[in-house]
N, C-alpha and C positions, 0 to 999 in steps of 0.2 A: 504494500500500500504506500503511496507517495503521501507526502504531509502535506496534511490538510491548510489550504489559503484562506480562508476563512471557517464562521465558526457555521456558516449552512455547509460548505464541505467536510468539516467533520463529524456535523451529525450524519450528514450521507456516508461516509469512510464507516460509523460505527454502525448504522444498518446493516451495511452490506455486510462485514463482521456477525453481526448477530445473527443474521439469515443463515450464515454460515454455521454457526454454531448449534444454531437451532434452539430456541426458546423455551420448547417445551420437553427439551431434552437433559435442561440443568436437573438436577437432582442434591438434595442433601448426604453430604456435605457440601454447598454451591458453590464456595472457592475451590474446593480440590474438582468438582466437575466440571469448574469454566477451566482451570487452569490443564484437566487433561485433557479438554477440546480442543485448548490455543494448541498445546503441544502435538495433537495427533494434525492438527491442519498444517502445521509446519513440516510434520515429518512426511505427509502426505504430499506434500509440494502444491498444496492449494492454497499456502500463505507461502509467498517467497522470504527466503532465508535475509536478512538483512532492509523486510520491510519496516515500516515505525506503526505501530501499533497506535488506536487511538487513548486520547485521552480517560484516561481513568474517568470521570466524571459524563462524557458522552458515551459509553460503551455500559456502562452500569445503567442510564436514562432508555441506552438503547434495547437490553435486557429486561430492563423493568427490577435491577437487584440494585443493593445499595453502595454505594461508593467504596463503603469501605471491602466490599465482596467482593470486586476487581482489585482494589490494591493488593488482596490477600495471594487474588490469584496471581496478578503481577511475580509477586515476592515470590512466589511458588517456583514459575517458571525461571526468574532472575537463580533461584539457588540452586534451579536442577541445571543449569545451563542453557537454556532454553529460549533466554531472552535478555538482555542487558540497557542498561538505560546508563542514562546521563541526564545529572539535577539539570534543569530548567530547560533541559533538550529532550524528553521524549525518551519511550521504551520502543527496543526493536529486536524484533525476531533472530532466534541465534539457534546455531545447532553445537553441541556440547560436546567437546574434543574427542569426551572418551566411549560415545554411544557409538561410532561406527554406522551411522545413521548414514544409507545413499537413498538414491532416489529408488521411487517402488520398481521394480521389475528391474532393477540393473543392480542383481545383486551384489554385495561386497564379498571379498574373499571368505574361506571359510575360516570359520575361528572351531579349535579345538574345543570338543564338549557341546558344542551348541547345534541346534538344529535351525533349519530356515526353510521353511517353508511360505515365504514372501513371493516367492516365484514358482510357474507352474511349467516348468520344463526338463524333458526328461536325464539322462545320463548319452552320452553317445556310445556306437555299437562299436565294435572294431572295423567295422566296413568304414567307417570313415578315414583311419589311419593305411588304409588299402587305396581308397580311394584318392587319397591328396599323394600316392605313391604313384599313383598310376597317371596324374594329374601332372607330375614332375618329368615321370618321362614321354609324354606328350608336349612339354613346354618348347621345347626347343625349335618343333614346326610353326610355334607363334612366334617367336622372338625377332623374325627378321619384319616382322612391321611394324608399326609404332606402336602398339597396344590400346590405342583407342577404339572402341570396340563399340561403334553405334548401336545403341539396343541392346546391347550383349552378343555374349556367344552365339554362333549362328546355329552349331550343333546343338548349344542349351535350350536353344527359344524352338527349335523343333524337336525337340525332346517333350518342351513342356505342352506344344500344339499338339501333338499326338497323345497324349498324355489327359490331356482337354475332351478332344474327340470323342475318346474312348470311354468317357464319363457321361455325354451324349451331347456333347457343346460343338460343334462343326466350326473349328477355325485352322490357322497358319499360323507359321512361324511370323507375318508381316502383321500381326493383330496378336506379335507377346513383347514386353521389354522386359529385358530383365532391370534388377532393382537390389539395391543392398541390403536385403533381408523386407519381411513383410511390412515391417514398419515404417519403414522406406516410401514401400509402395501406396500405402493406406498416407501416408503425411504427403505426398505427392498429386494423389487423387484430389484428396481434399485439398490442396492448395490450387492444382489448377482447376478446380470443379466450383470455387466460392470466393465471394469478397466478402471483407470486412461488414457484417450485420445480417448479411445471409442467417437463415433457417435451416438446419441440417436437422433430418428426422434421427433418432438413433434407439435403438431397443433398450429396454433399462430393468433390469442392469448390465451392463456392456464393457467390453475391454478399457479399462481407463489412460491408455496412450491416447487414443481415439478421442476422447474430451479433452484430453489437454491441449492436442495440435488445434481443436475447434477453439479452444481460449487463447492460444496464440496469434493464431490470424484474425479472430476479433469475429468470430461466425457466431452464431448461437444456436447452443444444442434445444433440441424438443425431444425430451424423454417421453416413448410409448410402450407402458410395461410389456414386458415378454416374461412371464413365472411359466415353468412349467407345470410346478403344480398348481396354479389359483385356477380357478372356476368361471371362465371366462361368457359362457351366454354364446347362443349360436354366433355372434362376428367372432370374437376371437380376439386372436394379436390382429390376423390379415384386417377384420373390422378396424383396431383400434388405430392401424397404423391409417387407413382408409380416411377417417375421420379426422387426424392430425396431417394428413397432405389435404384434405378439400380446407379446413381452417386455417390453416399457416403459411400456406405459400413456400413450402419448401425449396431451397435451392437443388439438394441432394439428402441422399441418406447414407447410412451407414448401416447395415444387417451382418451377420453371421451366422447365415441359416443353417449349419450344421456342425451342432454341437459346442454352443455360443461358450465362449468364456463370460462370465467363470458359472454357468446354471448347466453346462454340456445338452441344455435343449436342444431339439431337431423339429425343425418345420417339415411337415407332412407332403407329400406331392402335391397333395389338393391345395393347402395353405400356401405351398410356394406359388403355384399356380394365380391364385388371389392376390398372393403380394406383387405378384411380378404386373398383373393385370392392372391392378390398383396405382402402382407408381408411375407406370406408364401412363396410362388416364389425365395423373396429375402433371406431366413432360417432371418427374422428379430424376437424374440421373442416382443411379443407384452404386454404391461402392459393396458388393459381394464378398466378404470376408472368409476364404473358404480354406487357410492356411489348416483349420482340425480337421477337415472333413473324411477323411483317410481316418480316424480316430475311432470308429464305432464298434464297440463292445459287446452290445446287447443286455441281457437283463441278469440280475444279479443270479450267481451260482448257474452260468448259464454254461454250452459244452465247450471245452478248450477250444476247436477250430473259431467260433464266435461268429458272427455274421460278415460274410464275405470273408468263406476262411481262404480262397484262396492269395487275397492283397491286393488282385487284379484290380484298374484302373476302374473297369467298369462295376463293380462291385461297390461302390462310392454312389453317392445321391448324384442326379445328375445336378450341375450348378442353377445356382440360380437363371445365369443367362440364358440357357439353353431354355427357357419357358419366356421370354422378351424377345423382342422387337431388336434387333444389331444399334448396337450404340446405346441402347439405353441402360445397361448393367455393364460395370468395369469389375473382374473381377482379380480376386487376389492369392495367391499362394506362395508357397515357400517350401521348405523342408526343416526348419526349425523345430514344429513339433514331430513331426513323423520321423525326424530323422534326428539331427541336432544343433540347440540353435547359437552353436559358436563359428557354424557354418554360413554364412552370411549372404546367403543368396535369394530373392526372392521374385518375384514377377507380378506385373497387369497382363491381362487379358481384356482388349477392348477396341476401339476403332483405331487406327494408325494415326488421326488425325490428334484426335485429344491424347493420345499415347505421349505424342512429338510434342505437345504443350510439357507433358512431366517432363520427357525427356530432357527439355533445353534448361529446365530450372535445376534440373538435378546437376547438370555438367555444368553448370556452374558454381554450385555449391560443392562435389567431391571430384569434377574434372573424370578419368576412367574408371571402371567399374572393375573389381579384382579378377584376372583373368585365373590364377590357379584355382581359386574357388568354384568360379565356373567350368573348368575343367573336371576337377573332385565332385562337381553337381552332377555332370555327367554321367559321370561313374554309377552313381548313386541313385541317378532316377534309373539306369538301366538294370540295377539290382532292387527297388522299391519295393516291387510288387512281393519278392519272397522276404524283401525284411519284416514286412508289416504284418507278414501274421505271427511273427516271433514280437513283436513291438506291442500287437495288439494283446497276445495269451498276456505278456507281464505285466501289460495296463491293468489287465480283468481281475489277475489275482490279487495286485496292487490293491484297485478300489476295494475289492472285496473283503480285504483285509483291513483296510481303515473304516469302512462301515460299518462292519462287525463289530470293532473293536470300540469306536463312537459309540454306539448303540447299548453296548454293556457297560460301558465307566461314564457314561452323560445319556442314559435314557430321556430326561426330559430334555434335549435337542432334537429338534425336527431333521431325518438326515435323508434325502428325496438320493436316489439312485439315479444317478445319469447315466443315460443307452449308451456315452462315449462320450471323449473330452480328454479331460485332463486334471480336471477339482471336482471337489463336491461343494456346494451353495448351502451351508447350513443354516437354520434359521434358529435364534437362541429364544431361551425360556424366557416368557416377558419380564423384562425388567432390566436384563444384564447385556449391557452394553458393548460392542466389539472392541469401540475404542479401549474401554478398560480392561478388556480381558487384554487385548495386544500390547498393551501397555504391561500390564503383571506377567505378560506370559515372557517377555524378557530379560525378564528379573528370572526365570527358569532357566535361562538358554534356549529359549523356545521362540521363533520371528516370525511373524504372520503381516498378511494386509491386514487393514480395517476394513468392514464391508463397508461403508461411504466412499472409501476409495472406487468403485464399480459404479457410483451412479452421479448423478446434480447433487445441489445442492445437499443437506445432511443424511440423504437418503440411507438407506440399509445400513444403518447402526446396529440395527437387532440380527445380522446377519454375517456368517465370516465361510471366507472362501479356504476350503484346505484341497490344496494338490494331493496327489497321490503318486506324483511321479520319483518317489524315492523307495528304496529297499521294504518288505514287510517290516524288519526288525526298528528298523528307524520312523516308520509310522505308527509303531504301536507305544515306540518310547517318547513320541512325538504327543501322543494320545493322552499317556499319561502326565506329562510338563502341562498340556494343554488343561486336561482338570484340576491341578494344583494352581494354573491362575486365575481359572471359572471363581475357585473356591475363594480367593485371595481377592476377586475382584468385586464380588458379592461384600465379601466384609468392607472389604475397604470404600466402597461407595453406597450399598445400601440397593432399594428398589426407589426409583424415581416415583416421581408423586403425579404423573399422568403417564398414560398410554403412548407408547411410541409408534402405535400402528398407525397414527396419521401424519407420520413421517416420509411415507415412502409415496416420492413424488408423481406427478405423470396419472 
């Protein structure tokens, strides 16, 4: 937050603060739960590190709590490291030497004893170390040309077009770019697909890189719930999203029809079917997020082979685009999840024209695109189809085993079985807040997101997202750290004195 020019800009600085925080989320004890909201929006990266926080006296007006219950919280966060001030200059956001606090999803090295389950990606296989082998001695037939490599690799982007096809998508190598990993390509789309105050539709709860690049370039997100378990009424999601493009005038959207992070939902044929009809309807371009879609498991305690046991391309939903109109859905993939995501390669799938807009912004922000990698991708999509039913068995028993294991040391948590993915979307017993538990649970050795982090504003507090993509043995010890700071977070904050069910935005 920039300091406030006057004293109506500060009361506007401390709204937006409090919106943030959520009003009806403070509970007793009210300085220890404003001061671990400031601190989770900080570590969240939804208050930037080194902003000035408002004045004690409009942030308490703006809460509706008493002056002296900001200063307390102030003090809280001043001693944990968390914030520092200077007399007659203002408090500002800090992050504390010895937390090891990075941004969500880019996680920090590992520390001995501790578990992190803050990110939701898997181990890589030994094909990778085979692959960047095989990548090396292939390098030498590139070497005599400059290495600038329009679009990418030309063997990658026909790799990934056949690759496309085969799912039931009919394109070419002339309608793929490659991209440095999916995030890449999803910050690309959205940049050439929107300006500054644009409406972008986006399912909620949703991959949270995706709302951050929409707060960057100044777009505005419209969350349209997507639960897989709530009780939706003959429209549905396809209805709801329906209704938020005929009222909002969307520029674009953002979906991940299959096996959304972090709820591993799957839209139905028929719902893709509606959606794809619906956005078209509205000229909304659509961003296809289909980097899990290779991910699906089927139903708990289900047969080792799992659905699509043999890993084949076609064995996969087919993409969104393939139910649209050519141009109106850009879709997205990588091998990050399916394969591993220190591998940095990812791709659009969409018109050459709007392709050529990412294109030219990206070569000027990172200039060529890594050629060994694209090499080693090679490798890898042409082994794909038999890694993934070995990828898919260890996801199955994974889940399997962190459910169970939830289910018997935290029965009163909601724990919904995702068909595929890569987490489980828990929903907590009312009252106990994720921020707190993720807060206590690091005081275990235990790192987790907060569920806010997946939606707008203060959304999914009563909700935490756990991967499953590490060892049975380190999810069950993960399991237990995790009910040691339920236990810790309950005492230490209490049960809030309203309902937090009318938290969750959209």
């Amino acid at each position: 937050m920039s300091a406030p020019t006057s004293s109506s800009a500060a009361g506007e600085a401390a709204e937006r603060l409090a919106a943030l925080v959520g009003r009806t989320t403070l509970h007793p004890p009210v300085a220890a739960s404003l001061a671990l909201s400031l601190r989770s929006l900080v570590a969240d990266g939804r208050l930037p590190v080194g902003g000035r926080l408002p004045a004690e006296r409009e942030l308490a007006t703006a809460l509706g709590v008493s002056r002296v219950t900001v200063s307390s919280a102030y003090r809280r966060l001043r001693e944990s490291g968390w914030a520092r001030s200077r007399t007659g200059a203002g408090t500002w956001t800090s992050v504390p030497d010895r937390s090891g606090v990075v941004a969500a999803f880019v996680p920090g090295a590992p520390r001995d004893g501790t578990v992190d389950l803050s990110y939701a990606s898997p181990a890589g296989p030994p094909e990778v170390a085979d692959a960047y082998a095989a990548a090396l001695e292939a390098l030498p037939h590139l070497l005599p040309s400059h290495g600038y490599l329009a679009g990418g690799l030309a063997d990658l982007r026909a790799r990934v077009a056949e690759r496309m096809t085969a799912r039931g998508l009919t394109t070419t190598a002339e309608r793929v770019l490659v991209t440095t990993g999916a995030s890449a390509g999803v910050s690309g789309a959205l940049r050439a697909g929107t300006s500054p105050g644009d409406r972008v539709l986006v399912e909620h709860p949703t991959w949270p890189n995706a709302l951050d690049v929409l707060r960057m370039i100044g777009a505005r997100a419209v969350p349209v719930p997507r639960d897989p378990t709530a009780t939706w009424g003959a429209a549905g999601f396809p209805g709801a999203l329906h209704r938020a493009a005929r009222e909002t005038s969307p520029a674009m959207a953002y979906l991940v029809p299959h096996h959304a992070n972090p709820t591993g939902g799957v839209l139905t044929a028929e719902e893709q079917r509606r959606v794809a009809a619906s956005l078209q309807q509205h000229d909304v371009l659509t961003i296809a997020d289909e980097t899990l879609a290779d991910l699906a498991l089927g139903p708990e305690g289900g047969p080792e082979d799992g659905p699509g046991g043999t890993g084949d391309a076609a064995d996969a939903p087919p993409p969104l685009a393939a139910d649209a109109r050519p141009g109106a859905v850009v879709t997205v993939g990588s091998l990050s999840k399916s394969v591993w995501a220190g591998l940095r390669v990812g791709w659009l799938v969409g018109e050459p024209s709007f392709l050529h807009r990412v294109a030219s912004t990206a070569s000027r922000e990172h200039g060529a695109l890594p050629v060994v990698d694209q090499l080693a991708a090679c490798v890898l999509l042409d082994g794909l189809d038999a890694g993934l039913v070995a990828r898919r068995a260890q996801l199955r028993v994974q889940r399997d085993a962190l459910v169970g294991a939830l289910r018997a040391t935290l029965p009163t948590w909601e724990v919904p079985v995702p068909p595929g993915g890569l987490s489980l979307w828990c929903r907590l017993p009312r009252g106990l807040s994720s921020s707190a538990v993720v807060d206590a649970a690091e005081r275990h050795g235990l790192f987790l997101s907060t569920g806010s982090r997946f939606g707008t504003g203060h959304a999914f507090d009563d909700h935490l997202r756990l991967p499953f993509t590490q060892p049975v043995p380190v999810l069950e010890d993960a399991v237990a750290r995790l009910a040691a700071a339920a236990a810790d977070a309950e005492r230490a904050w209490g049960a809030p004195t309203t309902s937090r069910g009318g938290a969750v935005l959209g």
